[in-house]
PyMOL Python script that loads the backbone (N, CA, C, O; Angstrom):
from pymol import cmd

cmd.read_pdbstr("""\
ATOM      1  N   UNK A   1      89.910 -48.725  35.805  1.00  0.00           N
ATOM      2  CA  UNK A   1      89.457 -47.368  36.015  1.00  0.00           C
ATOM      3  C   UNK A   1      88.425 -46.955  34.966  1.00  0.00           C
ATOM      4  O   UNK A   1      87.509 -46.224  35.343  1.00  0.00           O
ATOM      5  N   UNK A   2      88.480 -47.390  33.552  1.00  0.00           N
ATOM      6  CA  UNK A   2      87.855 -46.482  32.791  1.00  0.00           C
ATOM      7  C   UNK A   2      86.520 -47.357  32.986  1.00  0.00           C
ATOM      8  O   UNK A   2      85.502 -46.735  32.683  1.00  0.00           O
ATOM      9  N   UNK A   3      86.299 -48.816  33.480  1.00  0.00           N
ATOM     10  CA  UNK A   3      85.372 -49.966  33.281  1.00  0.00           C
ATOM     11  C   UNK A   3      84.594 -49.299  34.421  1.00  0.00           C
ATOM     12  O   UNK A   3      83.376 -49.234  34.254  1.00  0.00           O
ATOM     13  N   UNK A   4      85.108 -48.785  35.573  1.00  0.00           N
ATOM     14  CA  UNK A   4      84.466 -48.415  36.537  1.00  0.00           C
ATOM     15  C   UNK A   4      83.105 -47.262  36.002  1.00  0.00           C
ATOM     16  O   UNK A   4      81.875 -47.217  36.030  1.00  0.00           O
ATOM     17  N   UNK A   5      84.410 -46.336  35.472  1.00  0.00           N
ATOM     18  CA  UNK A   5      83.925 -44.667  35.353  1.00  0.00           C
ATOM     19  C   UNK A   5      82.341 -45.154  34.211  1.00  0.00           C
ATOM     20  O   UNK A   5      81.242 -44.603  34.286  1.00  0.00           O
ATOM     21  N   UNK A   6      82.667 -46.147  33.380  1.00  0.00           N
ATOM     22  CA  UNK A   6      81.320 -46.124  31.939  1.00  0.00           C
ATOM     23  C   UNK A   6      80.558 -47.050  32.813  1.00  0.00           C
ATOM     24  O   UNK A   6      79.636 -47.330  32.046  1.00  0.00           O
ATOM     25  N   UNK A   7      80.354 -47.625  33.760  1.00  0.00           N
ATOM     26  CA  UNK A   7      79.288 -48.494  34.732  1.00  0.00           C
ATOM     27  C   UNK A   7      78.816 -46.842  35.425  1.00  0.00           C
ATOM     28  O   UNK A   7      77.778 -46.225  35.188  1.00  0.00           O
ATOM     29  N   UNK A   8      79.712 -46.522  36.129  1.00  0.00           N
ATOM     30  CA  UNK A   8      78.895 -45.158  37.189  1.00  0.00           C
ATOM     31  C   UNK A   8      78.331 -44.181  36.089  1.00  0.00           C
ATOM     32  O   UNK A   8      77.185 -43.848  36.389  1.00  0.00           O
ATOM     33  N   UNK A   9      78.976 -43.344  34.348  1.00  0.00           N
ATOM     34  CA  UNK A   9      78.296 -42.657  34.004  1.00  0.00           C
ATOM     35  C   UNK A   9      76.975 -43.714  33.539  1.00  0.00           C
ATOM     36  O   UNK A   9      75.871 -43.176  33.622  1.00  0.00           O
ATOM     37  N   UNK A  10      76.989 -45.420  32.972  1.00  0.00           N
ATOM     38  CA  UNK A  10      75.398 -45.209  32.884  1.00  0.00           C
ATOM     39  C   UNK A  10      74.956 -45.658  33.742  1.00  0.00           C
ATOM     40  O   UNK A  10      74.234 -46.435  33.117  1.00  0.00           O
ATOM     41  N   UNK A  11      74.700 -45.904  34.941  1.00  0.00           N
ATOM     42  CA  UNK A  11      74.117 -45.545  36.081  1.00  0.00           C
ATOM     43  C   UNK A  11      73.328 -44.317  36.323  1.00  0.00           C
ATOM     44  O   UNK A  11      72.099 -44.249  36.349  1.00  0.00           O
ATOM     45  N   UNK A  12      74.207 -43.320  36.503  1.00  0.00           N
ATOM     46  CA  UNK A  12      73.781 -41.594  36.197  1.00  0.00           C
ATOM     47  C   UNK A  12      72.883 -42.068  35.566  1.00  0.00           C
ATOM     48  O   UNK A  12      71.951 -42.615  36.154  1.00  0.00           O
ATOM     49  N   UNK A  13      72.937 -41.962  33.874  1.00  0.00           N
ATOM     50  CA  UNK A  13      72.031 -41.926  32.903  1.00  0.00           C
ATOM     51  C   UNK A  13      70.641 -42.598  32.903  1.00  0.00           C
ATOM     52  O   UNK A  13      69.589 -42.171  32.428  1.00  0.00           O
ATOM     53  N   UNK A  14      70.871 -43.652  33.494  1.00  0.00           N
ATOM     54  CA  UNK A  14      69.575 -44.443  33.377  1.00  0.00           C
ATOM     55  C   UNK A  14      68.654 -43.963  34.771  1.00  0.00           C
ATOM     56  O   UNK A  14      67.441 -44.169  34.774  1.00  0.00           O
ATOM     57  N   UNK A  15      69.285 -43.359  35.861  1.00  0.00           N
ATOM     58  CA  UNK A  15      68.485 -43.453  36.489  1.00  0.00           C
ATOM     59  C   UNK A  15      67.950 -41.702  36.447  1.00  0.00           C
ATOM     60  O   UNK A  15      66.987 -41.279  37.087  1.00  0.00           O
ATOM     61  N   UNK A  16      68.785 -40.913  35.591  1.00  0.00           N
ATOM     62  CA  UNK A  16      68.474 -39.750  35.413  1.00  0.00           C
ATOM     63  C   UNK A  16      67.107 -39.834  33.893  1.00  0.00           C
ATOM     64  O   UNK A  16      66.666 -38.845  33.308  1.00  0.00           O
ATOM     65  N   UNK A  17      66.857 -40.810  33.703  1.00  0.00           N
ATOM     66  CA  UNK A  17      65.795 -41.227  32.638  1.00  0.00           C
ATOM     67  C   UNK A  17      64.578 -40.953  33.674  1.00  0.00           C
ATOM     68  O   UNK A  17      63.757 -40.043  33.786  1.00  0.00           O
ATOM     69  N   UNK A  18      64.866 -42.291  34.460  1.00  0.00           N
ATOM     70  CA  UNK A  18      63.665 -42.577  35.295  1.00  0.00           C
ATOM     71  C   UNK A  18      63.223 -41.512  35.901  1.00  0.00           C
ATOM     72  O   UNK A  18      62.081 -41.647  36.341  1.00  0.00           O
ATOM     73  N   UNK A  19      63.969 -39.983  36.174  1.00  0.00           N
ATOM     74  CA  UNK A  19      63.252 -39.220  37.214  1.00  0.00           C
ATOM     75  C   UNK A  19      62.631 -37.953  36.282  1.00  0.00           C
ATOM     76  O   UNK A  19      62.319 -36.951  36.927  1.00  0.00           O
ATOM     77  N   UNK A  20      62.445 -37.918  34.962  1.00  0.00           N
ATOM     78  CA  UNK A  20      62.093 -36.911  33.808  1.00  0.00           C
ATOM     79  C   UNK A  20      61.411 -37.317  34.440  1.00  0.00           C
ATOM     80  O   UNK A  20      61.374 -38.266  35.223  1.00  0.00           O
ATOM     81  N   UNK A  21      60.118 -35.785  33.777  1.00  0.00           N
ATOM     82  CA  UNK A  21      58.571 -35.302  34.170  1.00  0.00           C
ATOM     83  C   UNK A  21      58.575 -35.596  32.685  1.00  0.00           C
ATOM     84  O   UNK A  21      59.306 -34.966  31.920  1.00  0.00           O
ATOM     85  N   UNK A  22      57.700 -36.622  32.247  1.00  0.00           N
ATOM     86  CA  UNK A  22      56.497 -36.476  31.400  1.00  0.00           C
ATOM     87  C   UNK A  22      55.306 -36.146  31.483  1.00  0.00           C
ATOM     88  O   UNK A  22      54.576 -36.313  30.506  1.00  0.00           O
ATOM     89  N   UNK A  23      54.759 -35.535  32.803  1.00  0.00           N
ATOM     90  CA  UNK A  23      52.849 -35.417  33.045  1.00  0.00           C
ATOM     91  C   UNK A  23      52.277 -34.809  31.823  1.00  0.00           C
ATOM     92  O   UNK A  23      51.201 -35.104  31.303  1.00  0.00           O
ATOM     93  N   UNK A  24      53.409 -33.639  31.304  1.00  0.00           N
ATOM     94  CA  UNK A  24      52.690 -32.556  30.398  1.00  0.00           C
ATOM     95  C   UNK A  24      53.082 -33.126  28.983  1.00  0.00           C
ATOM     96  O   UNK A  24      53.262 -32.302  28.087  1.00  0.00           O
ATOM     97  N   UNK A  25      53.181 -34.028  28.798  1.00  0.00           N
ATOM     98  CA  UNK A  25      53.257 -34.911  27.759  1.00  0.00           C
ATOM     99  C   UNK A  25      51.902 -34.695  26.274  1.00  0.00           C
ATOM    100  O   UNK A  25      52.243 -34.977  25.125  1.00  0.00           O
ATOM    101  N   UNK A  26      50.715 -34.273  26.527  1.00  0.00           N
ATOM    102  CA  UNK A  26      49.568 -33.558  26.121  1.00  0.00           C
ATOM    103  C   UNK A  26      49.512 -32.540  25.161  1.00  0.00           C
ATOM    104  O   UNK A  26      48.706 -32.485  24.232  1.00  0.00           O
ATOM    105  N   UNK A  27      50.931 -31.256  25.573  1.00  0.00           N
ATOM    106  CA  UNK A  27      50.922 -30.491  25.083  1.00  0.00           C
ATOM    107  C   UNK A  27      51.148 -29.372  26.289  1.00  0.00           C
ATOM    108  O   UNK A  27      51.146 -29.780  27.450  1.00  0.00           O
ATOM    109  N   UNK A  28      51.330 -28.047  26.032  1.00  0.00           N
ATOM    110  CA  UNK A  28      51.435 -27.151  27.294  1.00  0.00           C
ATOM    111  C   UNK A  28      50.080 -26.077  26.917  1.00  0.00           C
ATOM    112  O   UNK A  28      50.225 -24.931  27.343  1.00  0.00           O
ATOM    113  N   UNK A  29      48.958 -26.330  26.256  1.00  0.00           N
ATOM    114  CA  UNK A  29      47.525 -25.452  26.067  1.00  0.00           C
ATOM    115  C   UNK A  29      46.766 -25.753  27.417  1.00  0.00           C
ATOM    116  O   UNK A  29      46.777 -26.815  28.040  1.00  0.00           O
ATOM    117  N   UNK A  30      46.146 -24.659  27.710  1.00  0.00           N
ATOM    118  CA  UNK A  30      45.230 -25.472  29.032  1.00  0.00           C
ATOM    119  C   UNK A  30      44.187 -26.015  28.994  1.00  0.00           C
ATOM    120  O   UNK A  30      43.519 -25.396  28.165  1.00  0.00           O
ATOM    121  N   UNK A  31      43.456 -27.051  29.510  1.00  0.00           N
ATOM    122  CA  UNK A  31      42.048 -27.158  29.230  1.00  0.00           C
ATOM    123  C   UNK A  31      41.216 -26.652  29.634  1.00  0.00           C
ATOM    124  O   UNK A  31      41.167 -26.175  30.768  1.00  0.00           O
ATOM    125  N   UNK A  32      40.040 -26.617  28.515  1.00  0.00           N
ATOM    126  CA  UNK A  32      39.118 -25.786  29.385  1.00  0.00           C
ATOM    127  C   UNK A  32      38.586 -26.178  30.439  1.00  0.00           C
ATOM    128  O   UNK A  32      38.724 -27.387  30.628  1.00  0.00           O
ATOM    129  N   UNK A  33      37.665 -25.272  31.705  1.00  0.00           N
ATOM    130  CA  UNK A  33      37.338 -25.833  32.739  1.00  0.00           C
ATOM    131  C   UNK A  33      36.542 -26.691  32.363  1.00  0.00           C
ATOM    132  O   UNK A  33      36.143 -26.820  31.206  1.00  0.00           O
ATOM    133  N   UNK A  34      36.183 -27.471  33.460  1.00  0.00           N
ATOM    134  CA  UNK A  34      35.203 -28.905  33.509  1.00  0.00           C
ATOM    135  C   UNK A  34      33.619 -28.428  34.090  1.00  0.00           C
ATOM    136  O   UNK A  34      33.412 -28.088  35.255  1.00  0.00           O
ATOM    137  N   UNK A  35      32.875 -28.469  33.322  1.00  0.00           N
ATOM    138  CA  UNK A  35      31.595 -27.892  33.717  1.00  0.00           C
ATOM    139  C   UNK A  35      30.893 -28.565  35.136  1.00  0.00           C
ATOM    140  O   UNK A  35      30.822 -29.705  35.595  1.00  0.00           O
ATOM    141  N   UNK A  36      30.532 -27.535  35.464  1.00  0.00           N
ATOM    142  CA  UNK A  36      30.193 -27.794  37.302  1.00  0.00           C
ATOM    143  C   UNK A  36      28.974 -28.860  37.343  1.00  0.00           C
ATOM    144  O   UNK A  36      28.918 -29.501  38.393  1.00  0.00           O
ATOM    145  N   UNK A  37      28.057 -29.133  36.436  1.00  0.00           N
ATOM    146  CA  UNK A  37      27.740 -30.500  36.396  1.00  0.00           C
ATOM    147  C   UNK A  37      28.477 -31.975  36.558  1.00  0.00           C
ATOM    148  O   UNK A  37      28.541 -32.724  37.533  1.00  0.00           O
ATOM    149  N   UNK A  38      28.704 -32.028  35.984  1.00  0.00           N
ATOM    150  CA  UNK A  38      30.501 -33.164  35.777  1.00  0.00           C
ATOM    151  C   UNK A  38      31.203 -33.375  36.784  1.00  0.00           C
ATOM    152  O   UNK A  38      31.671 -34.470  37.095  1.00  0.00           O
ATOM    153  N   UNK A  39      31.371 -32.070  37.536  1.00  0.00           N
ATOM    154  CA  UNK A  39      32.194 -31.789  38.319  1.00  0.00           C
ATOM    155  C   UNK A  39      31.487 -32.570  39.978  1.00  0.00           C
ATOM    156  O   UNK A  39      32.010 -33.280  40.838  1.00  0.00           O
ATOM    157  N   UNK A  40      30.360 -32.100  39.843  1.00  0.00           N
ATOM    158  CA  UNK A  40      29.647 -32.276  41.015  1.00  0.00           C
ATOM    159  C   UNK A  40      29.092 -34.056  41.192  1.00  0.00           C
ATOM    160  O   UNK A  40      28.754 -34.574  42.256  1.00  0.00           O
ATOM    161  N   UNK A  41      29.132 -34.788  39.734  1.00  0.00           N
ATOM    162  CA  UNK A  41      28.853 -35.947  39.562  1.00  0.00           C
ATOM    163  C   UNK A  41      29.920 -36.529  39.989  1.00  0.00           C
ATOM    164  O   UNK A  41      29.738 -37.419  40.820  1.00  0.00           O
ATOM    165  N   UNK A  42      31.332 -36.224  39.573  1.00  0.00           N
ATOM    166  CA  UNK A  42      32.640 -36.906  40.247  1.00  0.00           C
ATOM    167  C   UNK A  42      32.593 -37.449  41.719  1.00  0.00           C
ATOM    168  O   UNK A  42      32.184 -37.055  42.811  1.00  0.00           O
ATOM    169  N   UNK A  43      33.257 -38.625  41.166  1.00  0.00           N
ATOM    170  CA  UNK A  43      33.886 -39.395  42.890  1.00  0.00           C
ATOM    171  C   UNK A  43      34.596 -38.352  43.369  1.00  0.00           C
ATOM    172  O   UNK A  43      34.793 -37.266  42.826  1.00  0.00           O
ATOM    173  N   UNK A  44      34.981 -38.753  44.445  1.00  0.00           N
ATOM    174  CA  UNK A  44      36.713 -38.092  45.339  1.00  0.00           C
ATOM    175  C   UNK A  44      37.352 -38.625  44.830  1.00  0.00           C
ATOM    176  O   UNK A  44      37.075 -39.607  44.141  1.00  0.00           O
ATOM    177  N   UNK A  45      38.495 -38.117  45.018  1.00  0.00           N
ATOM    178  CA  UNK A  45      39.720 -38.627  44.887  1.00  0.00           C
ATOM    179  C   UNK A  45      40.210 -38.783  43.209  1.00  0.00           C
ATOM    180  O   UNK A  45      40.734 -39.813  42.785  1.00  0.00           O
ATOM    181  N   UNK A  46      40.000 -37.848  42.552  1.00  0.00           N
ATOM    182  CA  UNK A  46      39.761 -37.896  40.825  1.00  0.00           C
ATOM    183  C   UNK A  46      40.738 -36.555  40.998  1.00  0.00           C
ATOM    184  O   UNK A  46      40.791 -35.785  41.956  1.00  0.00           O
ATOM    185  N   UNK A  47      41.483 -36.532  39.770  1.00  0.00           N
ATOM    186  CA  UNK A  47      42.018 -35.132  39.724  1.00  0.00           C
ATOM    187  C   UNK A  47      41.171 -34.152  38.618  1.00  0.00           C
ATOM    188  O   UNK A  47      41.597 -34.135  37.463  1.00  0.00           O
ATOM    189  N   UNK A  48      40.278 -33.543  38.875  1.00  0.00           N
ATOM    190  CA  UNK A  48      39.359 -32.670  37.973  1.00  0.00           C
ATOM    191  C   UNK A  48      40.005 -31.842  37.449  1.00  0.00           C
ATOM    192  O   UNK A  48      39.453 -31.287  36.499  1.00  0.00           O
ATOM    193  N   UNK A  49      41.329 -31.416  37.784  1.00  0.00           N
ATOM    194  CA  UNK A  49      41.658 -29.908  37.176  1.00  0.00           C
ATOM    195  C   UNK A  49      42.402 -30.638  36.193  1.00  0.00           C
ATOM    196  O   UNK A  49      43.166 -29.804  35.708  1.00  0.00           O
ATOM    197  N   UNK A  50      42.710 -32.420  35.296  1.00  0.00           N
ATOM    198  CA  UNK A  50      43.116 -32.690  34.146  1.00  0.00           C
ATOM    199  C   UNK A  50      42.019 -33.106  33.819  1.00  0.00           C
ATOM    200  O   UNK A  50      42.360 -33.604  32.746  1.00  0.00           O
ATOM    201  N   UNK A  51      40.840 -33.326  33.895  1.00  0.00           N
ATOM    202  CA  UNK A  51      39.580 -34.065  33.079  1.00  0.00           C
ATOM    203  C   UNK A  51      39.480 -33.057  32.061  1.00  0.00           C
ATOM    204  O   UNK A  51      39.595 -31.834  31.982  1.00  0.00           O
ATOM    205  N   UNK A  52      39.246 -33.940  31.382  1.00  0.00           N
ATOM    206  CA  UNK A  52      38.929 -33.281  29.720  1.00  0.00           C
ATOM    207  C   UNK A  52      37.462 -34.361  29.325  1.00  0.00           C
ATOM    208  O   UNK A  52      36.979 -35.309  29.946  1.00  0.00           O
ATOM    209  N   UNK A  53      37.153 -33.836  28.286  1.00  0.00           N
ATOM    210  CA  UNK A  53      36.202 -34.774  27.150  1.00  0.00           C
ATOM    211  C   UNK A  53      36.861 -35.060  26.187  1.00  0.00           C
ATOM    212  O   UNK A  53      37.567 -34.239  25.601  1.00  0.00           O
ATOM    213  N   UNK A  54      36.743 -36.301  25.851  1.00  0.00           N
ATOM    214  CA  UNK A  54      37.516 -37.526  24.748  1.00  0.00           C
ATOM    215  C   UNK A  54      36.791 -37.175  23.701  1.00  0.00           C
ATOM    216  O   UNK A  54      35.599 -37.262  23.996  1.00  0.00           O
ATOM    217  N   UNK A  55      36.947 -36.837  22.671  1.00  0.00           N
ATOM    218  CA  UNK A  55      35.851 -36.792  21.521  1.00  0.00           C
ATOM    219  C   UNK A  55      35.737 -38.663  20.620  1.00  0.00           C
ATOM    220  O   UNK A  55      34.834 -39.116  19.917  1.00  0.00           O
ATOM    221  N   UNK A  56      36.402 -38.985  20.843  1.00  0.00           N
ATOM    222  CA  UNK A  56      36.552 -40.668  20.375  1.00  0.00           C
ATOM    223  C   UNK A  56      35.228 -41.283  20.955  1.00  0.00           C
ATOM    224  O   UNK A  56      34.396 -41.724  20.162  1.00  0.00           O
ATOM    225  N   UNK A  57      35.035 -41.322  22.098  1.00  0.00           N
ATOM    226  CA  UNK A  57      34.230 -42.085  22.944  1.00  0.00           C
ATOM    227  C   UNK A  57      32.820 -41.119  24.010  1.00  0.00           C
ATOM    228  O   UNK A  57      31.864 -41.563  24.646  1.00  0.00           O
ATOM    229  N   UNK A  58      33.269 -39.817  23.796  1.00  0.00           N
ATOM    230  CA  UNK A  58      32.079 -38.770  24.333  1.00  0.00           C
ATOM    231  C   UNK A  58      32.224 -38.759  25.955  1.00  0.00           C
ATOM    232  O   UNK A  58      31.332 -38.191  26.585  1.00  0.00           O
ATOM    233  N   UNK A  59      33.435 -39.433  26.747  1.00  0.00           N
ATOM    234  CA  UNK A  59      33.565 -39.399  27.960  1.00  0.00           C
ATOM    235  C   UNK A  59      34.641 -38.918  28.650  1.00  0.00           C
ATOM    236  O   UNK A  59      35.716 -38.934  28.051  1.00  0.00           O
ATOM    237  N   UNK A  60      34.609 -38.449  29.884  1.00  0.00           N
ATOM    238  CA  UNK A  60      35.721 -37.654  30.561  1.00  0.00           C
ATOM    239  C   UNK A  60      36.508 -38.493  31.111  1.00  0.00           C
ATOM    240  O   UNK A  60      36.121 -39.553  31.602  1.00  0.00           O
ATOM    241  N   UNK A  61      37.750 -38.084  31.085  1.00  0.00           N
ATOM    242  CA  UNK A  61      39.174 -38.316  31.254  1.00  0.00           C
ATOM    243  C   UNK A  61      39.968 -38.208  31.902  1.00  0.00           C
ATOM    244  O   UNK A  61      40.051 -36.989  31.754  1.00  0.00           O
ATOM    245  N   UNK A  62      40.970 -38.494  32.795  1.00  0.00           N
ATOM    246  CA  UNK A  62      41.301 -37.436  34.070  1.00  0.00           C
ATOM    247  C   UNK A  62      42.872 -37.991  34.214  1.00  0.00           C
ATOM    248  O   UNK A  62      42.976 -39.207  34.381  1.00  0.00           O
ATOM    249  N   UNK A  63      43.683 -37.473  34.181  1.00  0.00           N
ATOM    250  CA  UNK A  63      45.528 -37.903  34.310  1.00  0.00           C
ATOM    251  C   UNK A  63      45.654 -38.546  35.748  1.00  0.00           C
ATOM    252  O   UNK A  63      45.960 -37.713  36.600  1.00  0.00           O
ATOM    253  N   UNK A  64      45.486 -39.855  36.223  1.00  0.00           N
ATOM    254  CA  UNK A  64      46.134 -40.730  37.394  1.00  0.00           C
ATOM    255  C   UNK A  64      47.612 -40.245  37.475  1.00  0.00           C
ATOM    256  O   UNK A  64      48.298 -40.338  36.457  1.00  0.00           O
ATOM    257  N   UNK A  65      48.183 -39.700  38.689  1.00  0.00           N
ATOM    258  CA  UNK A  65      49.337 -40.223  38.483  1.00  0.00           C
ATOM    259  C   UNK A  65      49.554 -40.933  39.570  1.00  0.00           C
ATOM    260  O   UNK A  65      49.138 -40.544  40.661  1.00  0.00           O
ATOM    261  N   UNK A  66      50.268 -42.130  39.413  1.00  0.00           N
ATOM    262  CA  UNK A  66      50.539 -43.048  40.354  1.00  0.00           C
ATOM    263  C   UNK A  66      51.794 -43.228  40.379  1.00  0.00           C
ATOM    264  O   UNK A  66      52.559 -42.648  39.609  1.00  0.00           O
ATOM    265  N   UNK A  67      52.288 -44.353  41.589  1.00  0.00           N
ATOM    266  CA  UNK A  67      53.857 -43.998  41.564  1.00  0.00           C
ATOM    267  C   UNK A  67      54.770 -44.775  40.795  1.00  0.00           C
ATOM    268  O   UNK A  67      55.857 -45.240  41.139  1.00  0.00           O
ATOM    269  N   UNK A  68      54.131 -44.857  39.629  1.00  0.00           N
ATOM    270  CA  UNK A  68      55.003 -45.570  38.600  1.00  0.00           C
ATOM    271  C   UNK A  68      54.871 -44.700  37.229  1.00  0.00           C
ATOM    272  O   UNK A  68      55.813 -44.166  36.642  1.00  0.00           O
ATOM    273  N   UNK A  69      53.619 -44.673  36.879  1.00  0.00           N
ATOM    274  CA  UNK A  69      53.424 -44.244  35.569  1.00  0.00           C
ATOM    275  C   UNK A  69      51.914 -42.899  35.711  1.00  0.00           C
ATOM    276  O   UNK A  69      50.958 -42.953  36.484  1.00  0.00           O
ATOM    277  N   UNK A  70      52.150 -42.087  34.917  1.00  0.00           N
ATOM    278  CA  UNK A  70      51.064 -41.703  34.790  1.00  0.00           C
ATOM    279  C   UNK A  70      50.380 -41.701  33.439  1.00  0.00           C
ATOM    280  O   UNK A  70      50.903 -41.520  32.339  1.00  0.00           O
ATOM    281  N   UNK A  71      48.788 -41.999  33.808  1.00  0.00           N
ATOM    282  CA  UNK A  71      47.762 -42.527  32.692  1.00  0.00           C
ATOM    283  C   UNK A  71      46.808 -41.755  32.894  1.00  0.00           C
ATOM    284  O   UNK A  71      46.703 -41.191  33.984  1.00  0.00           O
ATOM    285  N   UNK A  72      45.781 -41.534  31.749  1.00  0.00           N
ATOM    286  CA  UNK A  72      44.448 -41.801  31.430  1.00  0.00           C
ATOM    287  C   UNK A  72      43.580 -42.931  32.272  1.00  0.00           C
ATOM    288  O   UNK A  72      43.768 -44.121  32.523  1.00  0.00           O
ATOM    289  N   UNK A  73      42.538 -41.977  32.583  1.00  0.00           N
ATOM    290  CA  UNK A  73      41.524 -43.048  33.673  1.00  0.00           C
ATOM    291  C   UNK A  73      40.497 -42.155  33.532  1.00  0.00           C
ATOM    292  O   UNK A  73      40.553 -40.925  33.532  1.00  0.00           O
ATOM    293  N   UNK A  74      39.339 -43.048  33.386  1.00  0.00           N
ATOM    294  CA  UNK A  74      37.600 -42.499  33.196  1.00  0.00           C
ATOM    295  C   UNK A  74      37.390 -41.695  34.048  1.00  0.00           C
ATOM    296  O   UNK A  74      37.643 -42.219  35.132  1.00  0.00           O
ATOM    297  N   UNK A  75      37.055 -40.675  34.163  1.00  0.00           N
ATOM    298  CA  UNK A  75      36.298 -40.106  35.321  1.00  0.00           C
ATOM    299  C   UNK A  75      35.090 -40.934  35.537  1.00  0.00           C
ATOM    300  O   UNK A  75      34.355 -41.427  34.682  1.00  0.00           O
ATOM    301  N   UNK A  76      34.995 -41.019  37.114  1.00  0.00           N
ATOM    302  CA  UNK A  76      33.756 -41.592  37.340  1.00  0.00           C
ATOM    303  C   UNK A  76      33.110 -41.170  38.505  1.00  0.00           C
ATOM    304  O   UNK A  76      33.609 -40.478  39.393  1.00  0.00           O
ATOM    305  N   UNK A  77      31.747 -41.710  38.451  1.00  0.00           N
ATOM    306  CA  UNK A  77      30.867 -41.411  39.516  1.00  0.00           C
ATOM    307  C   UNK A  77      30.859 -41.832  40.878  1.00  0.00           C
ATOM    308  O   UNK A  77      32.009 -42.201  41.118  1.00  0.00           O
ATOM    309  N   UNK A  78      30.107 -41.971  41.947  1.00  0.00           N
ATOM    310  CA  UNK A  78      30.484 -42.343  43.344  1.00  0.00           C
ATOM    311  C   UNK A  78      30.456 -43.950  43.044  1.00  0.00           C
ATOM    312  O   UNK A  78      31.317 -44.786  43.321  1.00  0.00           O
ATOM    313  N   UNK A  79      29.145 -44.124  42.366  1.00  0.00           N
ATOM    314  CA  UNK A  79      28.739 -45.426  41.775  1.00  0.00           C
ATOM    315  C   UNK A  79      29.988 -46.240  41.148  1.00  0.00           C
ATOM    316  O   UNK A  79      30.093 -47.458  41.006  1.00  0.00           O
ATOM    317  N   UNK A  80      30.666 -45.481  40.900  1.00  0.00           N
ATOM    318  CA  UNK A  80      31.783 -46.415  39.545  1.00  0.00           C
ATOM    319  C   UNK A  80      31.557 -46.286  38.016  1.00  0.00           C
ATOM    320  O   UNK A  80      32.180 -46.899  37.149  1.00  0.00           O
ATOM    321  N   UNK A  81      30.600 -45.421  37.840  1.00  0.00           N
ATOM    322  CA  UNK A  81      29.817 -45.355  36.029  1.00  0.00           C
ATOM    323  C   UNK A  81      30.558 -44.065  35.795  1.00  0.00           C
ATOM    324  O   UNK A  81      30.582 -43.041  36.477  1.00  0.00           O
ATOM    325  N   UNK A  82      31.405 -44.491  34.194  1.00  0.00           N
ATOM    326  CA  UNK A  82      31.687 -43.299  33.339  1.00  0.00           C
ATOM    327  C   UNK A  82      30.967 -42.303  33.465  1.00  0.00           C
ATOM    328  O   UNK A  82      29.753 -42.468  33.586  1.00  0.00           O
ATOM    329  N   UNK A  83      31.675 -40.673  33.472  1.00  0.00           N
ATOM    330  CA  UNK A  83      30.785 -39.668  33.054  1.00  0.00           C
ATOM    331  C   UNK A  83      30.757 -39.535  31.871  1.00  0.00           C
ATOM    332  O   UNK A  83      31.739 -38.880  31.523  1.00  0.00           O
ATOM    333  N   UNK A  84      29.873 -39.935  30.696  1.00  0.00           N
ATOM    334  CA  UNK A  84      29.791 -39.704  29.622  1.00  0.00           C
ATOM    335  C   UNK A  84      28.933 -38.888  29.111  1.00  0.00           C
ATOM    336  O   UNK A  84      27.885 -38.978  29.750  1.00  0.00           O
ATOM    337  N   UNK A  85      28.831 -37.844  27.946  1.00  0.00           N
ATOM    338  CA  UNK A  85      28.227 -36.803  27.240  1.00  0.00           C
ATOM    339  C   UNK A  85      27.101 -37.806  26.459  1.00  0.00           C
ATOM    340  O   UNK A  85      27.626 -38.293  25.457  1.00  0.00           O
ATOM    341  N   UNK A  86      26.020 -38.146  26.602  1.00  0.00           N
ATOM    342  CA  UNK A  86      25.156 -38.322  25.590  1.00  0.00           C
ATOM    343  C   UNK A  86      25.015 -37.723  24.351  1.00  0.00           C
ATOM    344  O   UNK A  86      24.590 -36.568  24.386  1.00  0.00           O
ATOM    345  N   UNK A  87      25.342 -38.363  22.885  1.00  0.00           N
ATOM    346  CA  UNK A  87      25.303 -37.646  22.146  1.00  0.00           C
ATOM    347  C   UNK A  87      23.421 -37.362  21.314  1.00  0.00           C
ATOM    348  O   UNK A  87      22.353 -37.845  21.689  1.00  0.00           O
ATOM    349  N   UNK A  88      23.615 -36.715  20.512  1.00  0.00           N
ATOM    350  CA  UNK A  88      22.502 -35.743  19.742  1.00  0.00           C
ATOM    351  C   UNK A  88      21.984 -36.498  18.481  1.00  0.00           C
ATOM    352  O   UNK A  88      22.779 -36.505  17.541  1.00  0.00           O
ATOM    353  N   UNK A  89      20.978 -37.037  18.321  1.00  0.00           N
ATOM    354  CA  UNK A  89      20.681 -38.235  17.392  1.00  0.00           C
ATOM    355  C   UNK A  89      20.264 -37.005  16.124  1.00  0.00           C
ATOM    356  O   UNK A  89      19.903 -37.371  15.005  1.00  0.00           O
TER     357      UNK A  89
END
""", "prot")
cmd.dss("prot")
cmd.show_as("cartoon", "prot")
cmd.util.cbc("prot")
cmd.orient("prot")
């Protein structure tokens, strides 16, 4: 009985792991909007309302979530090319 009951509570447990929301993992501040340039350069299928600018690398960013994990992924163009900020020499 008790061998049963500590298999079913971690059962519970582990699979009550797997179904937490981490998306907002970031922080809970909002970002600012994504300037309608940027915006208009984007592929489909991109989620724009998480793109941000990376200050590391000068390029936009956008939260994938897929059905496993959610990540960081370039924003990109129809082409497939980073949207990146040219910087100021």
């Amino acid at each position: 009985m008790y061998k049963r009951s500590a298999i079913l509570l971690s059962t519970v447990l582990v699979l009550g792991a797997c179904s937490a929301d981490f998306s907002n993992s970031q922080g809970s501040e909002a970002l600012p909007p994504l300037p309608e340039e940027v915006a208009a350069l984007a592929a489909p299928n991109q989620d724009l309302a998480t793109a941000r600018l990376v200050p590391e690398d000068n390029c936009y960013w956008y939260m994938h979530a897929g059905p496993v994990e959610t990540t960081l992924l370039p924003l990109r163009t129809v082409r497939g090319n980073p949207i990146c900020v040219k910087q100021a020499s």
